[in-house]
C-alpha positions in Angstrom: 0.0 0.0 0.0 2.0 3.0 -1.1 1.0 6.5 -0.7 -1.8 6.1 -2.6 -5.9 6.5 -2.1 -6.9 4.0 -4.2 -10.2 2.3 -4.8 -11.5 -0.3 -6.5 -15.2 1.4 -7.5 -18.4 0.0 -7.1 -16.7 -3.4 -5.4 -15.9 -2.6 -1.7 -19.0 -1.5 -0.7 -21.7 -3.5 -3.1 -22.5 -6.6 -2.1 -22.8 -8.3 -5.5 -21.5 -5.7 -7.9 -21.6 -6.0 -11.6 -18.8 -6.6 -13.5 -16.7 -3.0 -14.2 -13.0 -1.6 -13.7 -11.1 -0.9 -11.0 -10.6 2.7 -10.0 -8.2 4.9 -8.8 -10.6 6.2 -6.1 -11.1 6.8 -2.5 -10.9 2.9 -1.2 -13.4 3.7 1.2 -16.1 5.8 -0.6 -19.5 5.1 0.1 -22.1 5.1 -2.7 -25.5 6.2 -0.3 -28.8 4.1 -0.8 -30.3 5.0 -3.9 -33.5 5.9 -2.2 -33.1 8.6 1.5 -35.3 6.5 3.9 -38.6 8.1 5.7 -38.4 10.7 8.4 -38.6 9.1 11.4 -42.1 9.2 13.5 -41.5 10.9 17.3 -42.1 8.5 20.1 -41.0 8.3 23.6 -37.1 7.9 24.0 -36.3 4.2 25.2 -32.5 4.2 25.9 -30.4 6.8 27.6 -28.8 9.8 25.8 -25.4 9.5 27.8 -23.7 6.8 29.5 -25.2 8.3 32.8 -28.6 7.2 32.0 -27.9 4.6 29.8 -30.3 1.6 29.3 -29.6 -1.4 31.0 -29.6 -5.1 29.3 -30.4 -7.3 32.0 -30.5 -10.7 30.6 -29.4 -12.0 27.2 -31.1 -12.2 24.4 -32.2 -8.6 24.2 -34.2 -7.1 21.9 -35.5 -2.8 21.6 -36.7 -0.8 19.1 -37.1 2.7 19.2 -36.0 6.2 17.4 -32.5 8.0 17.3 -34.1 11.4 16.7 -34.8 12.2 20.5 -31.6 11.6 20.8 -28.1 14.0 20.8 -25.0 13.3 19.9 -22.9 12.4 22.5 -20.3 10.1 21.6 -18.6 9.2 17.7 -16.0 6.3 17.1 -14.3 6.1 13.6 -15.0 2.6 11.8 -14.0 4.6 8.6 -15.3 8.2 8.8 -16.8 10.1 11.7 -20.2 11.6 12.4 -22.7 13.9 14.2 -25.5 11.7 14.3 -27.5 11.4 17.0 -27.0 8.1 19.2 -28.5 6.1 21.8 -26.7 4.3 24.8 -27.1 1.3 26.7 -24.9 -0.7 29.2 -24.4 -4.4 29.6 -22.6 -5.7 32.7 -21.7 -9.4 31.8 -21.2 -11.6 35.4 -19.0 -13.8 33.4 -16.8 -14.0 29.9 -19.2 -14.5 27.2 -18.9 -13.5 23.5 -22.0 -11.4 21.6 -23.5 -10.3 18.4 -25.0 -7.2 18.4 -27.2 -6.5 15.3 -29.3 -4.0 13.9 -31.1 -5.7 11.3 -34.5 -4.4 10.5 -32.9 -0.4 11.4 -34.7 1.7 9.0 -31.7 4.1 8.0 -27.5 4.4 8.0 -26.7 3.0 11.3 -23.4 2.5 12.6 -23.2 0.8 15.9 -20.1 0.5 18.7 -19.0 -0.3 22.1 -17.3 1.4 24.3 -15.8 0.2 27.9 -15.9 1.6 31.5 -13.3 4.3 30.4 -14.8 5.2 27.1 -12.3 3.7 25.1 -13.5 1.5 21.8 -13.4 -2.3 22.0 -15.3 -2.8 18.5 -17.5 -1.1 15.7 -19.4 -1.9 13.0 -20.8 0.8 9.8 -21.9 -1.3 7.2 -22.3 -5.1 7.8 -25.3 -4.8 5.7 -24.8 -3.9 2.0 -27.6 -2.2 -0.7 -30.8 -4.1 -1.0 -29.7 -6.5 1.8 -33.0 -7.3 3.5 -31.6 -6.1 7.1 -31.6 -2.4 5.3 -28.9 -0.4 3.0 -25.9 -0.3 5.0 -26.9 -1.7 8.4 -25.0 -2.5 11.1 -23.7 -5.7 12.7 -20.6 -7.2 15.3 -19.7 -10.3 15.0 -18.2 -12.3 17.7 -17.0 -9.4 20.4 -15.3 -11.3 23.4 -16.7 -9.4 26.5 -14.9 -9.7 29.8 -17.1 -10.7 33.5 -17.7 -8.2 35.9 -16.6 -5.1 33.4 -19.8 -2.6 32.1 -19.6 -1.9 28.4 -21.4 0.5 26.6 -23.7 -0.3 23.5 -23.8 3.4 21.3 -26.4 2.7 18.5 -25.2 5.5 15.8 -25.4 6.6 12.5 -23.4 7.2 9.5 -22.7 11.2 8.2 -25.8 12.4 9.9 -28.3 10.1 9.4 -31.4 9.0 12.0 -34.4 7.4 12.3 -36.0 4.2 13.4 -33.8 1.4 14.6 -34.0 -2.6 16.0 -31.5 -3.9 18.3 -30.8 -7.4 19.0 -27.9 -8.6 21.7 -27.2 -12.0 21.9 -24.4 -14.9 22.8 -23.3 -16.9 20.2 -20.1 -19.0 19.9 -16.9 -18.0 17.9 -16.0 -19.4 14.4 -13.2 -20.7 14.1 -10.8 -21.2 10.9 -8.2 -23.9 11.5 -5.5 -24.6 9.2 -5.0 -28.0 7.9 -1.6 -30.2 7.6 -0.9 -29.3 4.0 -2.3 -26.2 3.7 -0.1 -23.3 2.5 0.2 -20.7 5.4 0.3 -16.7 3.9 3.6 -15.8 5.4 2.5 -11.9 6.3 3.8 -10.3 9.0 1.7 -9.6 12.5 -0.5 -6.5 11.8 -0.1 -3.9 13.7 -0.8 0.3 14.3 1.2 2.1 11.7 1.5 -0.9 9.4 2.4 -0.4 5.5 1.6 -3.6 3.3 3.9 -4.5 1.0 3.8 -8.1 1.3 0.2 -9.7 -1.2 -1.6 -6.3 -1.3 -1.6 -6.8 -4.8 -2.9 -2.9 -6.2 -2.9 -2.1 -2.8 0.5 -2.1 -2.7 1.9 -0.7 -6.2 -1.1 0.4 -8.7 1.3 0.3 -11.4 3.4 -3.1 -10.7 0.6 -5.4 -8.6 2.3 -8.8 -9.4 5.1 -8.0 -7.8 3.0 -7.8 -4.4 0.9 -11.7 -4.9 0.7 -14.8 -3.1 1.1 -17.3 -5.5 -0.9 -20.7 -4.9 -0.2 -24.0 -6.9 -1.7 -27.7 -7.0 -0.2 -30.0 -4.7 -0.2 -32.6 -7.3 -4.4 -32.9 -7.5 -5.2 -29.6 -9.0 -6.3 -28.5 -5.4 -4.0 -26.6 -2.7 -5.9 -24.6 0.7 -4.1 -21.6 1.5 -4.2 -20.1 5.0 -4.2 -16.4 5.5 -4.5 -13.8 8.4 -7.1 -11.1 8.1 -7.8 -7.9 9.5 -7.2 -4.2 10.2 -4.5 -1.8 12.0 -4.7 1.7 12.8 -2.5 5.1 11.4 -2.0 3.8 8.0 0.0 6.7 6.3 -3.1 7.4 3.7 -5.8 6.9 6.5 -3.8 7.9 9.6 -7.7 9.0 12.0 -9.3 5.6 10.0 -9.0 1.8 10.6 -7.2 0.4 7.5 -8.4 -3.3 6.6 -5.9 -5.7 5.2 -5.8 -6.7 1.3 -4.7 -10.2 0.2 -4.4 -11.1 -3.3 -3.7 -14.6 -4.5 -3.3 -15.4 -7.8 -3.6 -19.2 -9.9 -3.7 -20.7 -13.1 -6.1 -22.7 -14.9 -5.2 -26.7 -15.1 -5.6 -28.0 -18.7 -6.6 -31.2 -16.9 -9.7 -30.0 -15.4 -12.9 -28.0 -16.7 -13.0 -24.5 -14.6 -11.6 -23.2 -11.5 -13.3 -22.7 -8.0 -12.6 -21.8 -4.6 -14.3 -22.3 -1.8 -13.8 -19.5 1.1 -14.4 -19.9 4.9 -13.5 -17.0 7.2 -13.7 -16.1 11.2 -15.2 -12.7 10.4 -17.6 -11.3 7.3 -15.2 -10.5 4.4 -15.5 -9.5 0.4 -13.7 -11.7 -2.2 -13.2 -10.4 -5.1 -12.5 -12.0 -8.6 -9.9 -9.7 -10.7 -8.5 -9.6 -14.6 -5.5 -7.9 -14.9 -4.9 -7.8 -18.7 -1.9 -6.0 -18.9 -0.3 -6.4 -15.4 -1.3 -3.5 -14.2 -4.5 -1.8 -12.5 -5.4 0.5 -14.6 -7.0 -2.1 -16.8 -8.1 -3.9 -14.2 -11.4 -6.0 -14.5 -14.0 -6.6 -11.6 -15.2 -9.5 -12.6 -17.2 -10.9 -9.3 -17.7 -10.0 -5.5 -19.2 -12.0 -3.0 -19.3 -11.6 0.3 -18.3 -14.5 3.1 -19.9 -15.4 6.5 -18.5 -16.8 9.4 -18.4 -20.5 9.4 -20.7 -20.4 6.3 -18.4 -22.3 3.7 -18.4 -19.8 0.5 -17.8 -22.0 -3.2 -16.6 -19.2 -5.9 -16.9 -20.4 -9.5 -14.4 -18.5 -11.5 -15.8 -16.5 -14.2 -12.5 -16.2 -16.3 -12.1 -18.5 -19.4 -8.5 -19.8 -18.0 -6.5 -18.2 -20.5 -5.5 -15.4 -18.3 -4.0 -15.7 -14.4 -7.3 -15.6 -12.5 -6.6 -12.9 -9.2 -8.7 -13.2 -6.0 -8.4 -10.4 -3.6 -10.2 -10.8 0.3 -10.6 -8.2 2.8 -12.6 -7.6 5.8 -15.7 -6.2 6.2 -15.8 -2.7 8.1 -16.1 -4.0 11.1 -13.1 -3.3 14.3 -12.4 -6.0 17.1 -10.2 -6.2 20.1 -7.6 -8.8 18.4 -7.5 -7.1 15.3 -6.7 -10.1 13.3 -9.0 -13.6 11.8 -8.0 -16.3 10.0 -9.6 -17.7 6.7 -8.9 -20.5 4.3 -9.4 -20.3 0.5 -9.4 -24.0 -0.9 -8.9 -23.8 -4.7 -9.4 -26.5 -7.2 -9.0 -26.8 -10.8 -5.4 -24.8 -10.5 -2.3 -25.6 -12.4 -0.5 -28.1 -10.1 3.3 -26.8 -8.9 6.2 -28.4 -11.8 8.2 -31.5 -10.9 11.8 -30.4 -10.5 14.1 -32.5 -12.5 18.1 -32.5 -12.0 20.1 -33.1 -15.1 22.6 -36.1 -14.6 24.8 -38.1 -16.9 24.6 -42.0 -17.4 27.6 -42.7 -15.6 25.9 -41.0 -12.4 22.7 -42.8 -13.0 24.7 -46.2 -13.5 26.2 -45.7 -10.7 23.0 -45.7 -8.5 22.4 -49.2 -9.0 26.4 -50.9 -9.0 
């Protein structure tokens, strides 16, 4: 990732995006819904405008409803941009560990939802879980999977995105972790630890030169079968040169070749945390001809098959990053198990008859 803004349009934010070329855009520009929803309708307040007064969850699950209009703005995280909407605060005081979702499927406008701890420091935050035309609603808000400590309060701050209000649902829940393992043969990513302040120049394919992406691929190969898994680390980092006041999620591209042997390429994706992969042509080598070809986006522990949509002539490029969403560890795992690829070459040494011979005197 040089010192660059660059974007791939109409892929990082649209959930199933039509085929088009990459751009050398904002990454994180958001397209709005195509349609502004409803003004809100006034009722009664039902959580607590600060933390003082915040609304208590009691008992897990937990469900509410109500309207962030009533509401000020108090508090404002950054899971890519900030904002002045107005936001609504409750407090959960867990007895023991325990791990939650907390959703707002079924909010009726921009949300953006976070959590803050006894000091007011942020432990996680979610913008847009929820793409355009996702039945939840156009770019609602979900966490996946928070680990939540016993006997400390958290707060809950149901938000919105560059101003927006209205009518929201919130569910609160435990739920178990996914969790990615790697298996014997799989091929492990090799990238560093992320951390604050991190540059990629490791797989970050356009992300890390726009002009010489190969250079910056993990390369995957059969293991003799066509098929090979490769296991990679996910995630985000903080005061990335180009985004130093904004989380920075982590770009992997892999790249494979069509077998001659076999009819088509797939992969099949499984991930820890909610991710886009991406299908990519790059024609020429670079990105300014680059091709979006697909995006899909991956579930937890929901096993994700990708048919590839290029005729095999041409490398076929599959990029994965995270979807807006921060946690405490920063980093998931993921597994992308390809099949149909161009197995790796047998080596062969050059020897002379006498050496060969000489193997069985």
């Amino acid at each position: 990732m040089r010192a660059l803004t660059l974007s791939l349009l109409a892929m990082i934010l649209l959930a199933a995006a039509p085929a088009g070329a990459l751009d050398h855009l904002d990454k994180y520009a958001k397209q709005p819904a195509a349609t502004p929803p409803p003004p809100a309708p006034l009722v009664v307040p039902v959580g607590g405008d600060t933390i003082e007064d915040a609304l208590a969850i009691l008992e897990l699950p937990f469900t509410d409803t109500g309207v962030t209009r009533e509401f000020n703005d108090d508090y404002d995280v950054r899971c890519f941009s900030e904002s002045n909407s107005p936001d609504v605060v409750y407090s959960l005081l867990p007895d023991m560990d325990l791990v939650v979702d907390i959703d707002l499927c079924g909010s009726g406008y921009d949300t953006k939802v976070f959590v803050l701890d006894a000091d007011l420091n942020e432990v996680a935050c979610s913008d847009d879980y929820y793409q355009l035309d996702d039945p939840c609603g156009d770019w609602t808000s979900r966490l996946e999977f928070l680990p939540l400590m016993g006997g400390e309060v958290y707060y809950i701050i149901v938000d919105g995105w560059g101003g927006e209000l209205g009518q929201y649902q919130i569910l609160v829940e435990e739920t178990v972790p996914c969790l990615v393992e790697c298996p014997p043969l799989g091929i492990l990513e090799g990238e560093e630890e992320l951390h604050d302040g991190y540059v990629d120049y490791f797989n970050a394919g356009c992300y890390s030169d726009w002009a010489a992406p190969l250079d910056y691929l993990s390369v995957i190969e059969g293991q003799g079968d066509n098929q090979a898994v490769a296991c990679g680390i996910g995630g985000f980092w903080r005061d990335h040169p180009d985004f130093p006041l904004n989380p920075y999620w982590d770009d992997d591209w892999y790249v494979v070749h069509a077998s001659t042997e076999r009819d088509g390429v797939s992969v099949t994706v499984e991930v820890e945390k909610s991710c886009f992969v991406y299908e990519i042509q790059l024609p020429d080598g670079t990105c300014d001809q680059g091709l979006i070809l697909q995006t899909v986006i991956v579930r937890p522990c929901e096993p994700t098959e990708i048919v590839a949509l290029g005729d095999g002539t041409q490398p076929i490029y599959f990029w994965i990053t995270g979807l807006f969403q921060t946690y405490p560890d920063y980093e998931f795992a993921y597994l992308l198990s390809f099949d149909g690829i161009e197995d790796a070459a047998v080596r062969t040494e050059s020897r002379s008859w006498s050496s060969v011979k000489s193997l069985f005197d």
